[in-house]
C-alpha positions as a Markdown table, in Angstrom:
| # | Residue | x | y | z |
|---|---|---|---|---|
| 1 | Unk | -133.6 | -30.2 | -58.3 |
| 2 | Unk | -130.7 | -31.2 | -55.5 |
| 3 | Unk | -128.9 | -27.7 | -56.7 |
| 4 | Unk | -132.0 | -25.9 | -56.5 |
| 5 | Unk | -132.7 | -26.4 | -53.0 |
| 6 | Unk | -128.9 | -25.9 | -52.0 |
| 7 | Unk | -129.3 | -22.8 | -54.3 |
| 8 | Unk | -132.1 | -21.4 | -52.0 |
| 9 | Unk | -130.8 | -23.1 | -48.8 |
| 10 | Unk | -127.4 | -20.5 | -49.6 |
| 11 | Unk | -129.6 | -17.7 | -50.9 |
| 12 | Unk | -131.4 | -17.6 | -47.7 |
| 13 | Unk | -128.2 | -17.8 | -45.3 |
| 14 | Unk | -126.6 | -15.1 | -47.5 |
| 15 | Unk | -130.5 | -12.9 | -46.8 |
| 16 | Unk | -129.9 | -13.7 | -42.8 |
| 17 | Unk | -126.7 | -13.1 | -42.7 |
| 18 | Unk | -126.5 | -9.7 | -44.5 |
| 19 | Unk | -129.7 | -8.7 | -41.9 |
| 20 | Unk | -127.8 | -10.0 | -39.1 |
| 21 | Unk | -124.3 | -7.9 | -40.1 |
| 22 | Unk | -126.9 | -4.8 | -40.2 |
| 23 | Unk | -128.7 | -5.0 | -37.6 |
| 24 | Unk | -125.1 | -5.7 | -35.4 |
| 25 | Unk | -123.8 | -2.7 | -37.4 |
| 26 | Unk | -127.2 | -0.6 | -36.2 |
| 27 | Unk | -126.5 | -1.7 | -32.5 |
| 28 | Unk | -122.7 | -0.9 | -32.8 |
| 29 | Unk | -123.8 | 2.6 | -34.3 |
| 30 | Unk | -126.4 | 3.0 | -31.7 |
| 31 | Unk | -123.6 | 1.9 | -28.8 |
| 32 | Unk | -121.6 | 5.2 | -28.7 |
| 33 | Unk | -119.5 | 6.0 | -25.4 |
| 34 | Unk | -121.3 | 9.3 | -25.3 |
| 35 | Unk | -124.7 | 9.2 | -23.8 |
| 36 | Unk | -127.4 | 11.7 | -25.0 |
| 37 | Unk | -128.1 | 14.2 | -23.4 |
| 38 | Unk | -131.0 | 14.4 | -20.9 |
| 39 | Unk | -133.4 | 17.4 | -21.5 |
| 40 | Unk | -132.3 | 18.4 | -18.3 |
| 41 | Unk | -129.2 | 19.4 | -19.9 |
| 42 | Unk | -130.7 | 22.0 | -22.1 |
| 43 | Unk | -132.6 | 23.3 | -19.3 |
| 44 | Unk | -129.3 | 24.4 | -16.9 |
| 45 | Unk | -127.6 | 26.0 | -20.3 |
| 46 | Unk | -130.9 | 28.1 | -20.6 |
| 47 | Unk | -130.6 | 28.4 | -16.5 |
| 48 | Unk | -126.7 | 29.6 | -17.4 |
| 49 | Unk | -127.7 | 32.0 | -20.0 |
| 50 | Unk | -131.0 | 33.5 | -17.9 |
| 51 | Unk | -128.2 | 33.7 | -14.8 |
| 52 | Unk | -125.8 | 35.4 | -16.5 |
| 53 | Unk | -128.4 | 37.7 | -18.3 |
| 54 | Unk | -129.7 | 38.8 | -14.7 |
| 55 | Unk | -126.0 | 39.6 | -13.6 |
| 56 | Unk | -125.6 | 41.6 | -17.0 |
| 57 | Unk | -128.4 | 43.6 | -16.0 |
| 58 | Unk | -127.7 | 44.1 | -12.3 |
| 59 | Unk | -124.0 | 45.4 | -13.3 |
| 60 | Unk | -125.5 | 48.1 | -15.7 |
| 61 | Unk | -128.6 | 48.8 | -13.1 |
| 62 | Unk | -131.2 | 47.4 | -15.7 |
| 63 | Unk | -134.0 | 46.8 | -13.4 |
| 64 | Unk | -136.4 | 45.8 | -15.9 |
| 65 | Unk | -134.3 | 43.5 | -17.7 |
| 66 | Unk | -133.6 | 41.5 | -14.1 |
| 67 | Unk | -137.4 | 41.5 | -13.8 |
| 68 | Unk | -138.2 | 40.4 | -17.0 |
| 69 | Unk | -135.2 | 37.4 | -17.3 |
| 70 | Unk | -135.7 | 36.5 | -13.4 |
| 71 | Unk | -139.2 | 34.6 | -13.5 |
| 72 | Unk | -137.4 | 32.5 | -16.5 |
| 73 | Unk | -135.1 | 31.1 | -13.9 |
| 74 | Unk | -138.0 | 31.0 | -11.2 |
| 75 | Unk | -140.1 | 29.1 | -13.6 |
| 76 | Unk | -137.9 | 26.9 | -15.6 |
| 77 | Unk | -138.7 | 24.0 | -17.2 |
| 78 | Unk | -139.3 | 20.4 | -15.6 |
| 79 | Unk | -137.7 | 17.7 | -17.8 |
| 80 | Unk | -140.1 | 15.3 | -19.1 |
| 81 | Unk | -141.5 | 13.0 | -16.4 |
| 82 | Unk | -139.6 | 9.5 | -17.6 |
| 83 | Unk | -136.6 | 11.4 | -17.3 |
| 84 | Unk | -137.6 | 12.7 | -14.1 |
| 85 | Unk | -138.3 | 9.5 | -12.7 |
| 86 | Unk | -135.1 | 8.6 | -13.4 |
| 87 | Unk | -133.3 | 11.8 | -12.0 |
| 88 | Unk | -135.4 | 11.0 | -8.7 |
| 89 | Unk | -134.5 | 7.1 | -8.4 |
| 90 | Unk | -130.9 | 8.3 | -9.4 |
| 91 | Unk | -131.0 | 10.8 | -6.4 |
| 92 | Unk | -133.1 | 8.5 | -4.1 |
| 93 | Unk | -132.8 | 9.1 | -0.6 |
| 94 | Unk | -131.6 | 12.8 | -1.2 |
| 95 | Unk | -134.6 | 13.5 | -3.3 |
| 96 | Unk | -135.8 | 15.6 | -0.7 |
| 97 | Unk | -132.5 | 17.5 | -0.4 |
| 98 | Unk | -132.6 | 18.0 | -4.6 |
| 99 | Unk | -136.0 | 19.0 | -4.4 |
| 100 | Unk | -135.3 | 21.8 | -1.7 |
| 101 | Unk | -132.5 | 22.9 | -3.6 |
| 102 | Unk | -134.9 | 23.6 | -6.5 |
| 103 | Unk | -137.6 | 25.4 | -4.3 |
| 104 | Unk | -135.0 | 27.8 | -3.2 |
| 105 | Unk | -134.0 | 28.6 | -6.8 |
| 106 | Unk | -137.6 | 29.2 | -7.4 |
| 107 | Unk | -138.0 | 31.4 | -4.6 |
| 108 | Unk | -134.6 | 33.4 | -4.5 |
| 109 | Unk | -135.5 | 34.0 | -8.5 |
| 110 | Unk | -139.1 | 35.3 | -7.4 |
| 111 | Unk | -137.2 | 37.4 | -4.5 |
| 112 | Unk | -134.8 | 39.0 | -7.9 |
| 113 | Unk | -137.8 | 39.2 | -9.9 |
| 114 | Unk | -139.8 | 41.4 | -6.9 |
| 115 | Unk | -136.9 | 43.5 | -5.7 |
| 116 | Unk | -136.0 | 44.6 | -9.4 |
| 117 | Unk | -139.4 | 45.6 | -10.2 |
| 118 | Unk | -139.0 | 47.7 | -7.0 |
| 119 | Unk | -136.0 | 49.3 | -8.2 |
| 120 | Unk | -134.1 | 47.8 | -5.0 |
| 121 | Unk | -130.8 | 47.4 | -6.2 |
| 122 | Unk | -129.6 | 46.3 | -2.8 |
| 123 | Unk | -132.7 | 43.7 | -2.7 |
| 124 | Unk | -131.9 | 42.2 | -5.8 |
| 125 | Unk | -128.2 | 41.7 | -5.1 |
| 126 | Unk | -128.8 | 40.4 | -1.7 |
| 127 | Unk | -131.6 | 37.8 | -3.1 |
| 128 | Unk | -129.7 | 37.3 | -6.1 |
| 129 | Unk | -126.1 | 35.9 | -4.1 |
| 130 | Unk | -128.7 | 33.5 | -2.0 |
| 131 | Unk | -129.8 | 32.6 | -5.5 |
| 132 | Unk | -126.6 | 31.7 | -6.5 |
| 133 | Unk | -125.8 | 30.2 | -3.2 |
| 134 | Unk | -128.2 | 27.6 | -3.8 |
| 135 | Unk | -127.5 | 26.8 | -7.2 |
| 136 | Unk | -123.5 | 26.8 | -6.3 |
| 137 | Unk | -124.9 | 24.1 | -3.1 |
| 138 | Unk | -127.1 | 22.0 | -5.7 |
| 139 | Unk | -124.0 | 21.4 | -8.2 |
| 140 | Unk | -121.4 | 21.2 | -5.2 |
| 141 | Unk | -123.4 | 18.1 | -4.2 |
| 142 | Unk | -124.8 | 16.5 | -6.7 |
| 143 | Unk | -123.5 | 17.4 | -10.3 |
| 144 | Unk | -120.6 | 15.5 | -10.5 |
| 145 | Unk | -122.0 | 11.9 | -9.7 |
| 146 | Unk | -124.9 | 13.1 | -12.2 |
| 147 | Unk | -122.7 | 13.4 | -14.6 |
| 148 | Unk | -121.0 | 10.1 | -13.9 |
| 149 | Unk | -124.1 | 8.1 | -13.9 |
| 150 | Unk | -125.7 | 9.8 | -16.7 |
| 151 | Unk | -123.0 | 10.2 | -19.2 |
| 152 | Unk | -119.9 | 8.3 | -17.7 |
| 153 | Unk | -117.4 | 11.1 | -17.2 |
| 154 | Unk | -116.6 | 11.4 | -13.3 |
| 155 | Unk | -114.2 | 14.0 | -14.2 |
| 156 | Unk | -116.6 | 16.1 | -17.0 |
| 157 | Unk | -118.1 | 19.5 | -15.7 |
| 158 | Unk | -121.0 | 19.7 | -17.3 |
């Protein structure tokens, strides 16, 4: 009877510590220096890609192309609104800035969009360089501490 208690009494320290070495193996698994990425991420490489599409089509004169790719860029995404809330408390006092900088994408990309559906090759070039102006001002300010406080890496280019 005395073993059979200190039988069970072993059995069930054996049980918690096998769950507690899992779970601590789960958390160390879990704990990885890289952080994932925010949707936010995915959304500027599809920007990229759209950006670089329009300038394809503006250096072979396809109007339609521009006009077709441009409202993509006008009307991207929004990441999901937990993560926006913590883009925006991130931000915090330049949240106003941020958001301008994302009202003149929209409306530089709509400019693109209008100008090559007019065939204005001149129109489309002039709104697409304020276009990239304000994407160029959004990342000159505020990519790099994103990047830090999101993923750790003050040096990474993201």
């Amino acid at each position: 009877m005395k073993y059979q208690h200190t039988l069970k009494t072993m059995i069930a320290a054996g049980m918690i510590g096998t769950l507690l070495a899992s779970v601590s193996s789960l958390s160390w698994a879990d704990d990885s220096t890289a952080a994932a990425p925010l949707a936010l991420r995915k959304i500027m490489r599809d920007l990229g890609l759209n950006m670089q599409a329009i300038t394809d089509g503006i250096s072979r004169g396809d109007w339609a192309l521009v006009a077709k790719v441009a409202p993509l860029v006008a009307d991207h995404p929004q990441p999901p609104l937990g993560e926006k809330m913590r883009i925006m408390s991130f931000v915090g006092t330049n949240t106003p800035r941020f958001k301008a900088y994302d009202n003149q994408t929209h409306e530089q990309a709509q400019e693109v969009g209008d100008a090559a559906k007019a065939k204005d090759g001149a129109g489309v070039i002039l709104a697409f360089q304020k276009l990239q102006t304000s994407c160029y001002n959004c990342h000159n300010e505020f990519r790099k501490p994103f990047v830090a406080h999101f993923y750790g890496r003050p040096d990474a280019v993201q």
